[in-house]
BAZABA-97690 format. One record per residue: residue number from 0; x, y, z of N, C-alpha, C in turn. Coordinates in nm, 2 decimals, padded with zeros to 4 digits. Each point is the difference from the previous one (the first is absolute). Layout:
! residues N
NUM  X  Y  Z  X  Y  Z  X  Y  Z
...
***
This chain:
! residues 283
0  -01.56  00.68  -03.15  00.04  -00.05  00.13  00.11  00.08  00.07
1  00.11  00.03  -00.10  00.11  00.07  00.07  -00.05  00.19  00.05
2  -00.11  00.04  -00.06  -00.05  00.12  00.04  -00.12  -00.04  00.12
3  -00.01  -00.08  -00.01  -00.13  -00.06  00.16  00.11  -00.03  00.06
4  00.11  -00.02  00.00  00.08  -00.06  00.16  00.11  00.13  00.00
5  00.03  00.05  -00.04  00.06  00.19  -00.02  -00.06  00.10  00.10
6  -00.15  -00.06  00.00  -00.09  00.12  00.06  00.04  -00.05  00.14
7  -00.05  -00.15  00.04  00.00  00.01  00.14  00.16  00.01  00.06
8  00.05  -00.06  -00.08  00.17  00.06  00.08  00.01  00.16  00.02
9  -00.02  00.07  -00.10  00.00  00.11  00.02  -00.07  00.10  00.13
10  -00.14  -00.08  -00.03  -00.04  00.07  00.12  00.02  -00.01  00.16
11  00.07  -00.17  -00.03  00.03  -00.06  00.14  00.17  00.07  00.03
12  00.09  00.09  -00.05  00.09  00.09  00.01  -00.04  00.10  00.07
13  -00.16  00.04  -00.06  -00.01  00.14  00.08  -00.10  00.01  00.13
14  00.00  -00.13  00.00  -00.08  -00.07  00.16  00.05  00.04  00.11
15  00.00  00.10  00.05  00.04  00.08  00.15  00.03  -00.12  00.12
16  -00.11  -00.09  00.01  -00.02  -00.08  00.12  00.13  -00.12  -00.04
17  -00.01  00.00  -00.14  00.05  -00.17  -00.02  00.20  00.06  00.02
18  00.03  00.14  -00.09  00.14  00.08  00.00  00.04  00.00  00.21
19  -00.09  00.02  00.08  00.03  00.05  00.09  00.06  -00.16  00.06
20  -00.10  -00.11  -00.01  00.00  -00.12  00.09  00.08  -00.07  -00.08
21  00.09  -00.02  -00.13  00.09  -00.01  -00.08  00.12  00.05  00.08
22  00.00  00.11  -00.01  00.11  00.08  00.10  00.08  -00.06  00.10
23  -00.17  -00.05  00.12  00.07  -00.02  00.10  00.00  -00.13  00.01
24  -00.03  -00.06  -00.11  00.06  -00.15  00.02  00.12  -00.08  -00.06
25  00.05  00.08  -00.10  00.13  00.05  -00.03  00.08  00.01  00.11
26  -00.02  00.13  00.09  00.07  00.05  00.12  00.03  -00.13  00.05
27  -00.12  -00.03  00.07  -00.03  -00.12  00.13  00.10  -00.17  -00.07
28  00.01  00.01  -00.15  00.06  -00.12  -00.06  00.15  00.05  00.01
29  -00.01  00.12  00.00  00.19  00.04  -00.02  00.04  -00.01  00.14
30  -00.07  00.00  00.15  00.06  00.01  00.09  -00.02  -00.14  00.00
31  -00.08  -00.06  -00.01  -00.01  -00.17  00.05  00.14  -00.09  -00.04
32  00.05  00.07  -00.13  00.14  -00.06  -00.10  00.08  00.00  00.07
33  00.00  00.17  00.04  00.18  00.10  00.04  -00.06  00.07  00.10
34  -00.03  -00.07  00.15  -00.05  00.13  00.07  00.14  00.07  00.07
35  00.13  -00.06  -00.05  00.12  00.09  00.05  00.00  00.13  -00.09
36  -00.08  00.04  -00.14  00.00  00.08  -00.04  -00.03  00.17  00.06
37  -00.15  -00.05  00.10  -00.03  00.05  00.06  00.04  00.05  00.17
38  00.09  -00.09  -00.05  00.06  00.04  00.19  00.02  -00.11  00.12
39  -00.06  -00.08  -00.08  -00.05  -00.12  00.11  00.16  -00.07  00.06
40  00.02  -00.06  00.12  00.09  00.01  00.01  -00.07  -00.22  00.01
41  00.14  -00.05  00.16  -00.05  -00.13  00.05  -00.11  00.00  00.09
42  -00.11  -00.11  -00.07  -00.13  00.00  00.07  00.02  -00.06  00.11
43  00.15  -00.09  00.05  00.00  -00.08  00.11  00.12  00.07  00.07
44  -00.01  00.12  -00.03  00.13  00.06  00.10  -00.08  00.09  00.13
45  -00.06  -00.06  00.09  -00.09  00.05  00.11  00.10  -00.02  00.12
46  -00.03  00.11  00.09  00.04  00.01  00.11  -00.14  00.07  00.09
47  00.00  -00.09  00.14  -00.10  00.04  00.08  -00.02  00.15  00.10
48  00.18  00.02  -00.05  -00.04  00.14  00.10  -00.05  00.12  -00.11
49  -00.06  -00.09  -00.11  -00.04  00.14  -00.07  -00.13  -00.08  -00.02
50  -00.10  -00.03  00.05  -00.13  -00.09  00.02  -00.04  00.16  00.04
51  -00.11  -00.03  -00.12  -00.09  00.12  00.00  -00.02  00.15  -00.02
52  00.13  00.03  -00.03  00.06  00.13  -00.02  -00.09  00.05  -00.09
53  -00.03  00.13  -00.02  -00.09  00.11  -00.08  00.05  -00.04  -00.08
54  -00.06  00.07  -00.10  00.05  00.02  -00.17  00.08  00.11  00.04
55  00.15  00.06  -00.11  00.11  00.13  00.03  00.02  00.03  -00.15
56  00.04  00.09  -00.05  00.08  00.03  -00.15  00.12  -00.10  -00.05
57  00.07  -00.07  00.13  00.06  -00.12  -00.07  -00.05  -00.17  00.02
58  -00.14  -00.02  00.06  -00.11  -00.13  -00.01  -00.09  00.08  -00.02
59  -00.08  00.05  -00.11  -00.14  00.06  -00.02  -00.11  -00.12  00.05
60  00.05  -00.12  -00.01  -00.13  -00.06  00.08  00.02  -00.05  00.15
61  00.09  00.03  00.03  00.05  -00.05  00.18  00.04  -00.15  -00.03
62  -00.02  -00.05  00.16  00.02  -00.13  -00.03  -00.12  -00.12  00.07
63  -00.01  -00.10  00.02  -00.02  -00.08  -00.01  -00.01  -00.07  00.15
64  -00.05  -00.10  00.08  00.05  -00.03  00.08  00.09  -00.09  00.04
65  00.04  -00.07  -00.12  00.14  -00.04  00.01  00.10  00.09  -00.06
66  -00.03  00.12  00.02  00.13  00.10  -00.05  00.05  -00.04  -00.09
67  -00.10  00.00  -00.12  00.05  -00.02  -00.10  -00.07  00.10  -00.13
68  00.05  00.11  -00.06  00.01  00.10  -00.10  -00.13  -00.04  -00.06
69  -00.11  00.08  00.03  -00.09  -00.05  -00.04  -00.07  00.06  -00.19
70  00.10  00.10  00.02  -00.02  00.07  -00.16  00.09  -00.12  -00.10
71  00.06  -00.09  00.02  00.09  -00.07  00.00  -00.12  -00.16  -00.07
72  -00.05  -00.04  00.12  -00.12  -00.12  -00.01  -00.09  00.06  -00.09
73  -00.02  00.12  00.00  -00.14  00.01  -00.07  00.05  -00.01  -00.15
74  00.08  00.05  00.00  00.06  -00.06  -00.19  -00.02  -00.10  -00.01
75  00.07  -00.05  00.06  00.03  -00.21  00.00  -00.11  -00.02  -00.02
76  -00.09  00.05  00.09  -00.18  -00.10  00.03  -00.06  00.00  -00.15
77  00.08  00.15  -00.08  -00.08  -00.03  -00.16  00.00  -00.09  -00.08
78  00.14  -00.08  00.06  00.08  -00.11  -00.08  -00.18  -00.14  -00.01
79  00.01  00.03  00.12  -00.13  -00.12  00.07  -00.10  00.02  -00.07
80  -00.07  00.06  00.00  -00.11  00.05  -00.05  -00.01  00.00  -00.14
81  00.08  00.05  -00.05  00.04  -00.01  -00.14  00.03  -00.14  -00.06
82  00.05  -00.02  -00.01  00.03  -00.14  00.01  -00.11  -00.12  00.00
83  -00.09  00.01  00.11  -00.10  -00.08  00.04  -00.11  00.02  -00.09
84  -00.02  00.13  -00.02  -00.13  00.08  -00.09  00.06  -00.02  -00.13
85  00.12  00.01  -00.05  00.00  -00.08  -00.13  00.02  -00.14  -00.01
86  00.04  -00.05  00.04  00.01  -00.19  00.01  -00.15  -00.09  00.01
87  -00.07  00.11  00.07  -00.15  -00.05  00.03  -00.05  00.00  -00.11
88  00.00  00.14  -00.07  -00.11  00.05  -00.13  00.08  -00.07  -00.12
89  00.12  -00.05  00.00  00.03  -00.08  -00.10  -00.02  -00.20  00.02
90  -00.02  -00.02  00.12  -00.01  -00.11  00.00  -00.20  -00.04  -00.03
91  -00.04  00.08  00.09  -00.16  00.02  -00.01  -00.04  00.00  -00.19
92  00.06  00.08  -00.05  -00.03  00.02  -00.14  00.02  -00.12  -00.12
93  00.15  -00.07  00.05  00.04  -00.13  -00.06  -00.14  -00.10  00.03
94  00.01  -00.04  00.12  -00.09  -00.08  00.04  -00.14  00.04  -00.05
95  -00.05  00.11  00.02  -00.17  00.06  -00.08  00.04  -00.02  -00.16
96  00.08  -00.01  -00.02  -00.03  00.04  -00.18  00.00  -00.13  -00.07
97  00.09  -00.09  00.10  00.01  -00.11  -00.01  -00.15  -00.09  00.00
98  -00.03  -00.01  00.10  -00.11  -00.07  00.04  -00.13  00.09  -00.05
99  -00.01  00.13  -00.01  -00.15  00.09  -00.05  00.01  -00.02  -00.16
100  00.12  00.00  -00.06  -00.04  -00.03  -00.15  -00.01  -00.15  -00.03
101  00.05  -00.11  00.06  -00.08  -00.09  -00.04  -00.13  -00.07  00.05
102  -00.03  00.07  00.11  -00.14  -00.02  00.06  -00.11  00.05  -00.12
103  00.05  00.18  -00.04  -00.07  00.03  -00.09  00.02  -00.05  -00.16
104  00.06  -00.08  -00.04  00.02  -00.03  -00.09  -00.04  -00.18  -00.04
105  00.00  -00.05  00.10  -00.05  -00.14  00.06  -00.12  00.00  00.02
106  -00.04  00.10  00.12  -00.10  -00.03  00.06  -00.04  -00.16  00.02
107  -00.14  -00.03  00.03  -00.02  -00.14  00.04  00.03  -00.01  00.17
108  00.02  -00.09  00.01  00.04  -00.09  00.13  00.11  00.09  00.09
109  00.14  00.02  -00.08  00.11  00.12  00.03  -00.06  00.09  00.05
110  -00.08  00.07  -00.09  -00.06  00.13  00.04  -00.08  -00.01  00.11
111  -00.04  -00.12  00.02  -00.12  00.04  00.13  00.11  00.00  00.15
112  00.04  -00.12  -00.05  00.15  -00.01  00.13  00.08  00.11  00.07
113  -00.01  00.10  -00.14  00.10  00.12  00.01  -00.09  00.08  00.07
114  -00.11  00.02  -00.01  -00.09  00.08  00.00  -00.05  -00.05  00.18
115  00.01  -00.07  00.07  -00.02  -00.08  00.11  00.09  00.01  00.07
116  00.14  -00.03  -00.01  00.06  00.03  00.06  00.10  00.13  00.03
117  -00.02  00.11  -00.10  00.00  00.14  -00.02  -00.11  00.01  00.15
118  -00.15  00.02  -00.04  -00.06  00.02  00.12  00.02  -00.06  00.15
119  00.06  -00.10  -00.03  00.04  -00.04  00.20  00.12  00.08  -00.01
120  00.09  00.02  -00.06  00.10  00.08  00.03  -00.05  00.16  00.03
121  -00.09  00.07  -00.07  -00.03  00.11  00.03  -00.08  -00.02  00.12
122  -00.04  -00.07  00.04  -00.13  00.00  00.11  00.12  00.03  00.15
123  00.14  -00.04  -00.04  00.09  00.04  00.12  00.04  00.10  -00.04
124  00.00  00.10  00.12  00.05  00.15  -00.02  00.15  00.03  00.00
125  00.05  00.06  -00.06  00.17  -00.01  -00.07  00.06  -00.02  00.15
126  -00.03  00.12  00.12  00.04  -00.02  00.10  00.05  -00.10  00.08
127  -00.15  -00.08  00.00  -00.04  -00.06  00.12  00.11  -00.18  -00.07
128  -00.05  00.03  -00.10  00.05  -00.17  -00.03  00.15  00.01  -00.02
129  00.05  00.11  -00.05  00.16  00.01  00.03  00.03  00.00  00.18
130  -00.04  00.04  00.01  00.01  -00.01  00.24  00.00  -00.16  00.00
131  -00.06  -00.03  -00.03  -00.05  -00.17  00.01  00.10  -00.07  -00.02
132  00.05  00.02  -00.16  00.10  -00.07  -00.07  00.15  00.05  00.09
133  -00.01  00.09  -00.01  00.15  00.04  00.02  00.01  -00.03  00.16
134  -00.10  00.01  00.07  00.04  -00.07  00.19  00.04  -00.11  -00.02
135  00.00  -00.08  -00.07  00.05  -00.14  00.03  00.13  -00.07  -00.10
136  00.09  00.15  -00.06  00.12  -00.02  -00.06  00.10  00.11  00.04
137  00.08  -00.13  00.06  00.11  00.09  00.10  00.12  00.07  -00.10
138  00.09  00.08  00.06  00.06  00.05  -00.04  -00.02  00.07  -00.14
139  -00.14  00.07  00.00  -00.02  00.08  -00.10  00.09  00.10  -00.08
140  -00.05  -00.03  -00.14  00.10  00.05  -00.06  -00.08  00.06  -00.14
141  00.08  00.15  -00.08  -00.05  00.03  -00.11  -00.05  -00.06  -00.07
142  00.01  -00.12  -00.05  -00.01  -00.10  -00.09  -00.19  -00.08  00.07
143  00.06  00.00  00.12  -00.16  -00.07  00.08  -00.08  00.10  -00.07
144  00.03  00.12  00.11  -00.14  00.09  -00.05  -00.04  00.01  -00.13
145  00.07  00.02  -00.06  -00.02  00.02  -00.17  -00.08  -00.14  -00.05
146  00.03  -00.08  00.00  -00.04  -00.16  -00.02  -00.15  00.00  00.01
147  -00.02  00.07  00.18  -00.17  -00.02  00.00  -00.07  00.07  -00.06
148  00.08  00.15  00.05  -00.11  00.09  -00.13  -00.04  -00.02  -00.14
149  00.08  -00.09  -00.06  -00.04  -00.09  -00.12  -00.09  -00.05  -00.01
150  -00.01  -00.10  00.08  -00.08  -00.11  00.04  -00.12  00.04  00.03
151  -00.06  00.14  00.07  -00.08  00.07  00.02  -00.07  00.12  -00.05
152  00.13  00.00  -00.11  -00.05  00.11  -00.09  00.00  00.00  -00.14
153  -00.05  -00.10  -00.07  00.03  -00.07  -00.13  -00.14  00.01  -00.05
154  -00.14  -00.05  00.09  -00.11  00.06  -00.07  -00.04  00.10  -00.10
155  00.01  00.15  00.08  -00.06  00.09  -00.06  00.07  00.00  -00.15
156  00.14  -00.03  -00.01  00.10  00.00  -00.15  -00.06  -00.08  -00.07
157  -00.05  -00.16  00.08  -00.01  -00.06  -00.09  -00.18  00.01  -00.09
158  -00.05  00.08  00.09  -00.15  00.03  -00.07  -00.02  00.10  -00.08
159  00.09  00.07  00.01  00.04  00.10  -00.11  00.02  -00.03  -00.13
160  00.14  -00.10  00.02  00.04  -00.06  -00.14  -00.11  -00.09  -00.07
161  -00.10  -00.12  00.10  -00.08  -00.05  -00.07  -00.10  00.10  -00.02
162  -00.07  00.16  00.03  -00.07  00.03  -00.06  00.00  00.08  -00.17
163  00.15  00.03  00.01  00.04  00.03  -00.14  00.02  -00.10  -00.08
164  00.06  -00.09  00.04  00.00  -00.15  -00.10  -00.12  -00.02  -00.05
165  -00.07  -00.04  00.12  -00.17  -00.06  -00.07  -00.04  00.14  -00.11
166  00.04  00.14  00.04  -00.06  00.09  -00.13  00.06  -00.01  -00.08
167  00.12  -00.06  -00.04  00.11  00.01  -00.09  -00.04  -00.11  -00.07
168  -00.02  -00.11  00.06  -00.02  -00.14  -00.15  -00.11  00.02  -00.02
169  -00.10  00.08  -00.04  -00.11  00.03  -00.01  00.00  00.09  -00.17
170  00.15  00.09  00.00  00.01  00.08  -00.12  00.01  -00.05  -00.12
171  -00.05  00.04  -00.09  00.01  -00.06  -00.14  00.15  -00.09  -00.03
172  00.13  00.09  00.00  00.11  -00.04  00.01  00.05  -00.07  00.05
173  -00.04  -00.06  00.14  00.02  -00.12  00.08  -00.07  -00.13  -00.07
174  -00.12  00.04  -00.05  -00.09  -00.13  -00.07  00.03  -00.04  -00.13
175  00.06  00.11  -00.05  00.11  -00.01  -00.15  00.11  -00.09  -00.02
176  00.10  00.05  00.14  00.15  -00.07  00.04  -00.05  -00.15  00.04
177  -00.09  00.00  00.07  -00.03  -00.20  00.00  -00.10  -00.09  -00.08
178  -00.05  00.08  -00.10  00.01  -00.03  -00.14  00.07  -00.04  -00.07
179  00.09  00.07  -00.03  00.14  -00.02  -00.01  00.10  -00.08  00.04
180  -00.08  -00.07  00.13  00.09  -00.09  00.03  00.13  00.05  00.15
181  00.01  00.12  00.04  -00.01  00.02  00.12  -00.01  -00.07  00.09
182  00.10  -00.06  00.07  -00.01  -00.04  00.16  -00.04  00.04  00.06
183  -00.04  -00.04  00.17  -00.06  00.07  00.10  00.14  00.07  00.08
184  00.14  -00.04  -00.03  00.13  00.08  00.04  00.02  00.12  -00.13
185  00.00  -00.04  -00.10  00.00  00.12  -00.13  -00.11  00.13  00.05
186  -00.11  -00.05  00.05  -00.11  00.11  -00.02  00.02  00.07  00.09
187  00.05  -00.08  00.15  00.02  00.13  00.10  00.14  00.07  -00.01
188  00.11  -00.05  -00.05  00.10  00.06  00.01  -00.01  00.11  -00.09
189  -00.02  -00.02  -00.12  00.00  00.08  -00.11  -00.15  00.09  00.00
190  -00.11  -00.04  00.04  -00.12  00.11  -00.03  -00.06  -00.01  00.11
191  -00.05  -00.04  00.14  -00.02  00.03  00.07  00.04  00.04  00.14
192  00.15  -00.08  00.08  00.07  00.11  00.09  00.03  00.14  -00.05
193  00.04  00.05  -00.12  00.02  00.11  -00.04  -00.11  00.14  00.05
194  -00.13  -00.07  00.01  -00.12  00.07  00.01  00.00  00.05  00.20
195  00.09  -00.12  00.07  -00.01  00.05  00.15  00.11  00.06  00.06
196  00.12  00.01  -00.06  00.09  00.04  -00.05  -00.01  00.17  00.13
197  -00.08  00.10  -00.05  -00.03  00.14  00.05  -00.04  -00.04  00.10
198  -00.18  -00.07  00.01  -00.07  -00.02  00.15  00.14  -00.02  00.09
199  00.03  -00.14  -00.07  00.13  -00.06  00.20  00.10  00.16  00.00
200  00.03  00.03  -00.12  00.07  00.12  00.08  -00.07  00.08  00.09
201  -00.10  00.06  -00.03  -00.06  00.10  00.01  -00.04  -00.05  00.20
202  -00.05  -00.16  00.01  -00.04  -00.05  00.11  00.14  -00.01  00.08
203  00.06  -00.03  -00.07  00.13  -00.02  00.04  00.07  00.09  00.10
204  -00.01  00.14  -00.05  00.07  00.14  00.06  -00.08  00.02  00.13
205  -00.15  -00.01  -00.02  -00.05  00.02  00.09  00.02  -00.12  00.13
206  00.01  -00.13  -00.05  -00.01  -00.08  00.09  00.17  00.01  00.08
207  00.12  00.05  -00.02  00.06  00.02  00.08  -00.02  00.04  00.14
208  -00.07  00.15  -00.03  -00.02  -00.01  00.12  -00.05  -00.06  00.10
209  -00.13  -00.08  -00.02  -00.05  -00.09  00.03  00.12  -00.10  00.11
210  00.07  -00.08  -00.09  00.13  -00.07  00.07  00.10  00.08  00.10
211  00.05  00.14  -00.05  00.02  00.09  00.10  -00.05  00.01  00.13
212  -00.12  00.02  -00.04  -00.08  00.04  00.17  -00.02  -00.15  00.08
213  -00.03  -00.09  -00.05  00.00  -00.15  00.04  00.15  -00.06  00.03
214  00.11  00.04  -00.03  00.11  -00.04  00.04  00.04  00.06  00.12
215  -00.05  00.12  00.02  -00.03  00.11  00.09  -00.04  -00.03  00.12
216  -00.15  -00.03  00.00  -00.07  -00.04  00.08  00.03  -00.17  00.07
217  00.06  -00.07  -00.06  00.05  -00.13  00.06  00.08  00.03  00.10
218  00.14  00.07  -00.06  00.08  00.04  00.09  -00.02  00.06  00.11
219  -00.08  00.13  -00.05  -00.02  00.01  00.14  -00.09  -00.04  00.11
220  -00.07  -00.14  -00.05  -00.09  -00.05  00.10  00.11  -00.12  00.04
221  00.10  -00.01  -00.04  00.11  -00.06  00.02  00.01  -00.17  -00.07
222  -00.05  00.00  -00.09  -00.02  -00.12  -00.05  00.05  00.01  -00.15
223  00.02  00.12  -00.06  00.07  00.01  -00.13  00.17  00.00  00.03
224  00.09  00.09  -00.02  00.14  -00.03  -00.05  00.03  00.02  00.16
225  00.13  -00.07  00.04  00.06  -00.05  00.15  00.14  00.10  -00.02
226  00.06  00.07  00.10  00.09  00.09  00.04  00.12  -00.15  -00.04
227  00.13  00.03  -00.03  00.05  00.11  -00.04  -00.08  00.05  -00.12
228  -00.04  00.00  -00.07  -00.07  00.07  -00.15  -00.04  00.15  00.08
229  -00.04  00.08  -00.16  -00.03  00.11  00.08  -00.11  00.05  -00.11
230  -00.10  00.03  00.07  -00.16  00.02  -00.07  -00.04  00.14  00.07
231  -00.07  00.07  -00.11  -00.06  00.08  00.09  -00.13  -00.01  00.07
232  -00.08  -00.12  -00.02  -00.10  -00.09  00.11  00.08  -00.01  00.09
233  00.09  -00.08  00.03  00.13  -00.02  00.09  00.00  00.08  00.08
234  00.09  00.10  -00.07  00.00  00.15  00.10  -00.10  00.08  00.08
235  -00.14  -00.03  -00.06  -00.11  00.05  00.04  -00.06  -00.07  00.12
236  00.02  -00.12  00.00  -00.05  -00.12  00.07  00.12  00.03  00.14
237  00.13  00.04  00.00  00.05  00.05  00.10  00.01  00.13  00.05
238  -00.09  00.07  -00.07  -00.05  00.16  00.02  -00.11  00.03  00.10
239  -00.10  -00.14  -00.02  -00.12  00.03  00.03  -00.03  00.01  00.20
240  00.10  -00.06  00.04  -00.02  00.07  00.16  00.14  00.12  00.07
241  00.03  00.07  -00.13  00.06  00.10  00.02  00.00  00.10  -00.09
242  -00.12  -00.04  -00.06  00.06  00.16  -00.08  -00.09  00.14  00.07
243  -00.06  00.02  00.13  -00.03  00.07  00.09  00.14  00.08  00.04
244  00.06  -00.05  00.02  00.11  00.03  00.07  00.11  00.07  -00.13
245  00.03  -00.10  -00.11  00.03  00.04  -00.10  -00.07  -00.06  -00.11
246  -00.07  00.15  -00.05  -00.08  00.00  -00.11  00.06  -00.04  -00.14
247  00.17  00.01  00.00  00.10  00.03  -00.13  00.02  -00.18  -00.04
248  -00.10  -00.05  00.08  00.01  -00.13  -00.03  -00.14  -00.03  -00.12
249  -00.06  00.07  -00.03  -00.11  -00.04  -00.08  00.04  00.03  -00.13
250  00.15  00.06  -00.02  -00.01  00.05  -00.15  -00.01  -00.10  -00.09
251  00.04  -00.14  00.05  -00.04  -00.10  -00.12  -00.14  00.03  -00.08
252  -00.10  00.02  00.11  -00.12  -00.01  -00.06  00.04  00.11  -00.08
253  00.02  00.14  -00.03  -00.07  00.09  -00.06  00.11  -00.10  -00.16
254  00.11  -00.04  00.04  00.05  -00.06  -00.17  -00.05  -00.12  -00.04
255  -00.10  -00.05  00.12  -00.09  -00.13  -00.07  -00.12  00.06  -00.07
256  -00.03  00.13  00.07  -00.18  00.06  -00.08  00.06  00.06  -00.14
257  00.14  00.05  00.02  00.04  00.06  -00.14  00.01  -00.13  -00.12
258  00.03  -00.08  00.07  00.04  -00.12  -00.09  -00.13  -00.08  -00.05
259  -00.08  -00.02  00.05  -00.16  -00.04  -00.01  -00.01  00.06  -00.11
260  -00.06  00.16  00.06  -00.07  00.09  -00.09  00.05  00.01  -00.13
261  00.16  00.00  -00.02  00.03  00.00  -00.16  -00.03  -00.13  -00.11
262  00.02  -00.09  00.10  -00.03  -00.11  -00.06  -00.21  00.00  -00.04
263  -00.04  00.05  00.07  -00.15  00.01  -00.04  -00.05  00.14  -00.11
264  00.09  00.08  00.04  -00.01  00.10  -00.08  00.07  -00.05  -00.21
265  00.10  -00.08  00.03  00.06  -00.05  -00.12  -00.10  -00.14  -00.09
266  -00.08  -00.03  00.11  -00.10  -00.11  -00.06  -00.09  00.05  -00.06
267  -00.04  00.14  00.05  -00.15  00.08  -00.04  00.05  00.07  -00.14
268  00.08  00.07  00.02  00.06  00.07  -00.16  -00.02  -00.12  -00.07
269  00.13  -00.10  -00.02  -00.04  -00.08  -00.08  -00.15  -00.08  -00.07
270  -00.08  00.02  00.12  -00.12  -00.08  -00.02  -00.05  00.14  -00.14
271  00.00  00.14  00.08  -00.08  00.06  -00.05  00.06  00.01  -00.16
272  00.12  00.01  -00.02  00.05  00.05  -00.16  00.05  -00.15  -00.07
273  00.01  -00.10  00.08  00.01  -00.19  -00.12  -00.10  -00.07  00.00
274  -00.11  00.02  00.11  -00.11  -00.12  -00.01  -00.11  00.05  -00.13
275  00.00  -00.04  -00.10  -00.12  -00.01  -00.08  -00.12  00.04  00.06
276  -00.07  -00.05  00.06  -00.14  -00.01  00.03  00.00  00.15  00.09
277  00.07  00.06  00.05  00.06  00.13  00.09  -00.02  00.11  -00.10
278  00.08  -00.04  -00.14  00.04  00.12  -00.07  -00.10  00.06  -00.07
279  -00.08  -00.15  -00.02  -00.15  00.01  -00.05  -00.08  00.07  00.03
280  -00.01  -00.02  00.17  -00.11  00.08  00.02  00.03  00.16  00.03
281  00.16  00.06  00.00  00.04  00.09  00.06  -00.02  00.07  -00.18
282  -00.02  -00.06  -00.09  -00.07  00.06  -00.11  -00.15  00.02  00.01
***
């Protein structure tokens, strides 16, 4: 066993895609902590007679229309993002592992419930039913948004976990331990969460981004996080009938596609060098 799990660490070190989106999500977490590291100064120290100003050698991103340092916000906005994209994929995950392993471990009545109401949840599109929810709660706040994306995003985790469960009490070893007298809390803590353990990671890395681009897109249809906060949906969402005039307003997006893509790029490595049934066939 310790020479089968040797291999794929190893080869997941020399993973080009997973070393590169590692990197920058490192980077993107070190500025989110300490973005005075990097230079960032006060995101609320704006003055209007500098509304709009180019980017120069001392603001590389210009500014803003409320004259406010916009190489400055775009740090901060990682804080948002960051934050939201992990809080989501850890609440989503509690809640799926929670409810997918005893659905699959229960099954019956539970399972069909789970299984029912998993589908009317997915039958609303992540978008559309967050717009919905979140118009009709005022004074939006990080905590709102995060809350629904939960609520709306707990399915796919939790059909995951019940599909490895239901394979898992199926193995000799599982039918041994409750022989033995094995609980239905003994069996999953001890021999069958262990088994979903990689998948939720593996779903996990990828599904950040997921919550990233959806925290994203709220705001900037104006229904996700409310000013003062600072998002780079936000920012984009006040970009969008000027960045003609000033283009230096779109740089959020290119550090939201950078932020996506690592996070999708860090999901696929891992899939390809931890998921079993992957490694399998890549033999």
């Amino acid at each position: 066993m310790e020479g089968a799990e040797a291999r794929p660490r190893g080869a997941l070190l020399r993973d080009v895609p997973f070393l590169i989106s590692v990197g920058i999500i490192a980077l993107l977490a070190l500025v989110a902590l300490a973005p005075g590291l990097f230079g960032a100064g006060d995101p609320f120290d704006c003055s209007l007679d500098r509304s709009l100003e180019r980017p120069s050698l001392r603001h590389p991103f210009g500014f803003d229309f409320q004259g406010c340092d916009y190489y400055t916000l775009v740090l901060y906005g990682a804080r948002s993002s960051l934050a939201v994209g992990a809080v989501v994929v850890a609440g989503t995950a509690l809640l799926g592992v929670l409810v997918g392993s005893i659905a699959g471990l229960k099954q019956g009545i539970f399972d069909a419930i789970v299984g029912r109401l998993g589908d009317a949840v997915l039958a609303v599109p992540l978008i559309l039913g967050g717009s919905l929810i979140l118009t009709f709660i005022e004074g939006r706040s990080t905590l709102h948004v995060i809350w629904v994306l939960v609520v709306l995003g707990w399915p796919p985790m939790a059909r995951l976990v019940r599909s490895h469960v239901r394979r898992a009490r199926t193995e000799t070893y599982v039918e041994a331990a409750r022989a033995l007298g094995a609980g239905d809390g003994r069996l999953l803590r001890v021999h069958l969460l262990p088994n979903v353990l990689w998948p939720v990671v593996i779903f996990g890395a990828s599904y950040v981004a997921v919550a990233v681009t959806a925290e994203a897109l709220l705001s900037f249809l104006g229904v996700g996080l409310e000013l003062p906060a600072i998002s780079w949906g936000l920012m984009l969402s006040e970009a969008r009938f000027r960045m003609l005039q000033s283009p230096h307003l779109l740089i959020p997006a290119a550090f939201l596609s950078a932020t996506v893509t690592a996070f999708v790029f860090l999901g696929e490595a891992l899939r390809r060098n931890l998921d079993p049934q992957e490694m399998g066939a890549a033999r």
